[in-house]
N, C-alpha and C positions, 0 to 999 in steps of 0.2 A: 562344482556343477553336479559330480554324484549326488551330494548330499540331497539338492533343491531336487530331482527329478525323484529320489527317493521318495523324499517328504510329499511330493507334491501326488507321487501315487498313491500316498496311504490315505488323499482324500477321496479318493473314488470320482475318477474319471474327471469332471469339467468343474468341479468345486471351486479349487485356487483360481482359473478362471473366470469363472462365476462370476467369484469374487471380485476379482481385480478388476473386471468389468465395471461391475456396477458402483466400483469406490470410483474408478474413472467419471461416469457419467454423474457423479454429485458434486468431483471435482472440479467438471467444466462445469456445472451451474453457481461454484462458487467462482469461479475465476467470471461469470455473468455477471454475478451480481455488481462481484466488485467494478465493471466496467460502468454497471449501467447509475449504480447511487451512490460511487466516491470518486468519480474522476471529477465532480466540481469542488476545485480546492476553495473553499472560502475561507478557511481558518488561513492557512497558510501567512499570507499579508497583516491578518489582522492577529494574528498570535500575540505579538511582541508589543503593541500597541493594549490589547486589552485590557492587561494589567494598570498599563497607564491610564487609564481612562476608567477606572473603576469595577472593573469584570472581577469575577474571584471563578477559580478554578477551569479559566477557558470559557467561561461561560457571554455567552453573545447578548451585549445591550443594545437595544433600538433606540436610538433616538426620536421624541415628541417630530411629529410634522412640523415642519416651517410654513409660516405663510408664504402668499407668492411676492411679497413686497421685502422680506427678508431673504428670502431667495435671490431675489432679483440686489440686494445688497451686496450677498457674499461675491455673488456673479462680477461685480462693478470691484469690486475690493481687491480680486482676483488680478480684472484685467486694469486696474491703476498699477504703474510701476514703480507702487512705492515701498516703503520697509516694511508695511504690515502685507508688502502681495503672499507671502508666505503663508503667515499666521490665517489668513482668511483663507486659503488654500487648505488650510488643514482644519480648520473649521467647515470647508463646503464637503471634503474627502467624510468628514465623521457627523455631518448632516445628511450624505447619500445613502447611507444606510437602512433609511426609513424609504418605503415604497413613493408614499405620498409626493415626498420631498423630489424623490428622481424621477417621475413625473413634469410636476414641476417645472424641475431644471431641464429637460430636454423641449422643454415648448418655448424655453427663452430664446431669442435670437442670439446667436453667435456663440451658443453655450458649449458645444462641443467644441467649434472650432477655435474658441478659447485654449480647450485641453490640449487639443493639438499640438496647435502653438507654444505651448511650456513646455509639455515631454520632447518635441522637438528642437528645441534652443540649446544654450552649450551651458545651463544651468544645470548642475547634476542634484541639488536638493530640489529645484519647483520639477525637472524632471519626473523624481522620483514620488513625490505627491501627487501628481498630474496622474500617471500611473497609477496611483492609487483610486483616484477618484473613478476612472477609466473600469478600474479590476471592481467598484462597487456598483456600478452602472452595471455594468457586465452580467451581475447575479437578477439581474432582474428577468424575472418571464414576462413581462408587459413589452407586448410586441410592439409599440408605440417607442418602448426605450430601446428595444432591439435594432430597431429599424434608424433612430437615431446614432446609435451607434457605427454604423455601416462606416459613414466614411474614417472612421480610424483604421480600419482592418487593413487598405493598403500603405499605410503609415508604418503598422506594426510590422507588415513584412518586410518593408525596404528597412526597418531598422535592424528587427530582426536577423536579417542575411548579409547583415556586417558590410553590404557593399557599399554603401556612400560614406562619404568622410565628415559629412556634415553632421550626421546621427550619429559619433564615439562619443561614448561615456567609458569612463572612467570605474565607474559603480555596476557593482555583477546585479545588484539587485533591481537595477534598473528594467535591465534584460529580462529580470524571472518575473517582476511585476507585468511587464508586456507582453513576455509569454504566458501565462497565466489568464491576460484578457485575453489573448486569442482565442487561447483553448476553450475559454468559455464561451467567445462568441461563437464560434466553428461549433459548439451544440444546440445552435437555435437553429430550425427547419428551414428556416432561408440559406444556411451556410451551404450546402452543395450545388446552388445554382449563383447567389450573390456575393457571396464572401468568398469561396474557393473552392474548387469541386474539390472533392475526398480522394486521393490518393491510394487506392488498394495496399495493404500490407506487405501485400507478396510483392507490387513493388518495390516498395522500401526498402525490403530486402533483400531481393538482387542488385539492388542500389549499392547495397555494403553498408545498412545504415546498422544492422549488428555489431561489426566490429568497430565501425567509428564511434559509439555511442558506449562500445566496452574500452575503450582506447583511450576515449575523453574522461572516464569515468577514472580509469587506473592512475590518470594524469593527475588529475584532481587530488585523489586518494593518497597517491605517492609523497603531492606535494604541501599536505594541512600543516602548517604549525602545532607545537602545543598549545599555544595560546590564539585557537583559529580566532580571526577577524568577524564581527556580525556583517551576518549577512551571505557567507560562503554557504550557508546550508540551505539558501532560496537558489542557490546553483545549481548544487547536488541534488537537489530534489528533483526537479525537473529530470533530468539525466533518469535517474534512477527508474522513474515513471516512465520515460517512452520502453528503456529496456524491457522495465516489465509487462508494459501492454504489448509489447511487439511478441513476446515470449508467451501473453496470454490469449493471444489469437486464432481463433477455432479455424485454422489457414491448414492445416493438416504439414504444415514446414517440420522439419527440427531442426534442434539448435541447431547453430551454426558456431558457435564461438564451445570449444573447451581450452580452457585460461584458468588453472586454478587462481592466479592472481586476482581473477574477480573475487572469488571469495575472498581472500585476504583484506584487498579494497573495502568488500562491505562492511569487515569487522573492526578495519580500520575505521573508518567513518560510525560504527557504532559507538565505538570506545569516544572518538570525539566529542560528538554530538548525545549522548545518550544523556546526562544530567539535564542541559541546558535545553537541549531542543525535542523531546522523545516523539515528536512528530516522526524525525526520524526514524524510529525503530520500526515502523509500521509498513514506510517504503522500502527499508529493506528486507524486511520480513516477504514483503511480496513479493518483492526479484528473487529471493533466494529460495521461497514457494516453488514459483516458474520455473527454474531452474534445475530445479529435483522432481519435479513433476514427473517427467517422463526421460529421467537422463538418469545413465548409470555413474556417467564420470564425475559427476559434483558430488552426487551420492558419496563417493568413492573418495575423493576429493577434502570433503569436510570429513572426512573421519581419520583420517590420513595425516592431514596438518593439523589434527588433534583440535579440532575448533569448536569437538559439539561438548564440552564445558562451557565456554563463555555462551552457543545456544541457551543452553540449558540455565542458565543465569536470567537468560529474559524473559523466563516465564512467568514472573510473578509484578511484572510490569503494568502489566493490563489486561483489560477481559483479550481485545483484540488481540495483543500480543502472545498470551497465551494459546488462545486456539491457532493463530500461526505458527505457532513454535512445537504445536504437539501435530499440526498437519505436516510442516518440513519432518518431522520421525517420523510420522508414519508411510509419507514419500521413501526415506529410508528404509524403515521394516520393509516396505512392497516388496523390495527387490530380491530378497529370499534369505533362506539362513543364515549366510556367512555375516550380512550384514545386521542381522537381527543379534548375532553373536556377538558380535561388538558393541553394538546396543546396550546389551545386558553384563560387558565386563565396564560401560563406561559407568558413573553411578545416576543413571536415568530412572529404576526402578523407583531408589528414594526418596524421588523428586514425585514421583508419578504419585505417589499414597496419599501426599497432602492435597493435592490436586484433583483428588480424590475428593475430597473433603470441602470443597467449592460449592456455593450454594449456588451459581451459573450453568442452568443445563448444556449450554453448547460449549461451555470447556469440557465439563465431565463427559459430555458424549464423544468428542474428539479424543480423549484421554483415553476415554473405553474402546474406541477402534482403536489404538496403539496398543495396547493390551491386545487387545483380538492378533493384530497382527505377528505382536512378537509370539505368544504363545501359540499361534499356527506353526512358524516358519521354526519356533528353538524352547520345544519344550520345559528345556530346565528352567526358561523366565517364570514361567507359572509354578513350579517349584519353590524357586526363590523368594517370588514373591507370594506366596502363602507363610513362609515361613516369614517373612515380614510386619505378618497382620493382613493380607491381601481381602481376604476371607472378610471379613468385618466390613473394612472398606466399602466391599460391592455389596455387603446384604444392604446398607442402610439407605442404596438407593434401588430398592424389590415396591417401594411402594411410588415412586414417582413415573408418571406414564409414561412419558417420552424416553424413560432411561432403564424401565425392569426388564424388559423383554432383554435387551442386551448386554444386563447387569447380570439376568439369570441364564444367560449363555454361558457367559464367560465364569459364573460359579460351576456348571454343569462338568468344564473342564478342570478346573484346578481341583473337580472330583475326584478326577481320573486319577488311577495310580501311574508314575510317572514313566515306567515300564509296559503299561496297557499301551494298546491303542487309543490316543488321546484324542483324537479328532472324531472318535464317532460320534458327536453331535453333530456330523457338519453340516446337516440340510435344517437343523433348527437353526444353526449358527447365520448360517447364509439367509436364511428369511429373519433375524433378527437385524443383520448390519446392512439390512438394504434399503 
């Protein structure tokens, strides 16, 4: 605690403030975004299917529109009880995909109530196609299919809340596929007066939905196989997601839950799932975001159980994962020296050079506020990493707009003799990283 009030007065008076302010308020506009253009999972479902159907790298095929006379086929094929009901099911699930076509199908008579009727019988394969057809209706903004939609929504609840006997399935993925439609329908404008009024967060959370939702997750986590089953990761996702929405909500709450076992659980679940499903990595990049956002214990927590190695492993995953991975450290740096000092005995600097070297402006800008940070709060990182090569590193992004202004900040210090007062940039420093 000397050390940080020291440091913190050699920036002259409301600086580190300033500062920490306004990495705050960019924070909450990301934790916006990500509410407002990645809570509709569409991949999710269709991940595992893509490849079979000809996709290459994740990549989304539309299927040609059907006419209404083919439509109105698959519709008939569906509801015959015979050995092709399936096959035709999964032909109308990978016909919905085109706008056209689900049009179409909701102006047919008895088209939905078809869906129904499978997802609710004690079939757990037409279930789970049924569900699917259901989860691609769902992605449509044609308030014509929204509205057709409607009456599944009290299907999905009573299933959902496990209370009747008649809707057990057997299959976890049944559930995530019906959870998944709701979520999407509960985002169309009708949902707060027809579908279910919206539930305040801060309820939810006097509710105890925090600890039951870290409870079920540690359960889950404790209990993966090596050789997890398909399908356990359309469980855990969910999970993972309401955690992290509930944790990113501009509610003014805080945590409630300190468990370092949640972190343990996430890394668990990473190790799992990280070849086969890297979807993954992305949802728990975000809880573990929220998490250290504004909490010293997880902070504290993941450096303790020596976890930020395997962090540090997933940086080179992905654009996304990368900028979450260098936002979790720089949640870390915030919090002041001591942890900035561990920072820089883990080997994070070496990692940071190449990263460096990213032709992606919004990794190398995140990378460059972690930089900023450690070299505010523990000088000798900026030492070290001059003697690295640091130097080179930042000149060669002097001429990119979005990045010189805070590329020539952070040169400005590693000016500094290590001895000087190093922070006397700091009102340039401050109108660079804002």
């Amino acid at each position: 605690m000397w050390s940080r009030q020291r440091r913190g007065a050699g920036l002259g008076g409301r600086g580190v403030e300033e500062l920490r302010a306004r990495r705050r308020e960019r924070e909450a506009a990301l934790r916006k975004a990500r509410r407002q253009e990645q809570l509709v999972s569409k991949r999710l479902l269709r991940e595992d299917t893509t490849a079979e159907e000809g996709g290459q790298d994740g990549a989304e095929i539309v299927p040609d529109p059907l006419s209404e006379d083919e439509v109105l086929e698959l519709l008939r094929g569906v509801q015959r009880g015979s050995e092709d009901r399936k096959r035709s099911l999964s032909c109308l699930r990978w016909a919905l995909r085109n706008k056209e076509t689900q049009q179409k199908f909701v102006r047919l008579e008895g088209s939905i109530r078809t869906l129904i009727g499978l997802f609710t019988s004690s079939l757990a394969d037409m279930q789970m196609e049924a569900a699917r057809c259901l989860h691609e209706l769902s992605h449509s903004s044609d308030p014509a299919v929204a509205e057709a939609c409607l009456p599944v929504t009290s299907y999905l609840l009573t299933y959902l809340s496990g209370h009747s006997v008649e809707f057990t399935s057997p299959h976890e993925a049944v559930l995530e596929g019906l959870g998944y439609v709701l979520s999407q329908l509960l985002q169309a404008k009708e949902a707060p007066t027809e579908i279910i009024p919206h539930t305040a967060n801060t309820a939810l959370l006097s509710l105890g939905a925090l600890p039951a939702l870290t409870s079920l997750l540690l359960d889950l986590a404790s209990e993966i196989p090596e050789d997890a089953p398909e399908g356990l990761e359309l469980l855990i996702c969910p999970v993972l997601r309401c955690l992290s929405n509930l944790l990113a909500e501009e509610t003014g709450c805080e945590v409630q839950i300190q468990d370092e076992r949640l972190l343990i659980a996430l890394f668990l679940i990473l190790q799992c799932f990280l070849q086969q499903h890297p979807f993954i990595i992305q949802e728990c990049l975000w809880l573990l975001n929220n998490l250290t956002a504004d909490e010293h214990f997880f902070c504290s927590a993941l450096l303790s159980l020596d976890l930020l190695p395997a962090l540090l492993q997933l940086l080179p995953c992905s654009q996304m994962a990368s900028v979450l991975v260098l936002t979790i450290l720089c949640n870390i740096a915030e919090k002041g020296p001591a942890y900035c000092q561990q920072l820089h005995q883990q080997p994070a600097l070496p990692l940071l050079l190449p990263t460096l070297a990213l032709p992606d402006p919004k990794v190398v800008g995140q990378c460059l506020e972690l930089l900023h940070l450690l070299f505010l709060h523990w000088p000798e990182a900026a030492a070290d990493f001059v003697r690295q090569g640091g130097h080179q590193a930042l000149e060669q992004h002097q001429s990119i707009p979005e990045l010189q202004e805070r590329a020539q900040a952070l040169l400005d210090i590693i000016g500094q003799p290590l001895g000087a007062s190093a922070f006397s940039p700091c009102h340039a420093m401050l109108s660079a990283f804002s």
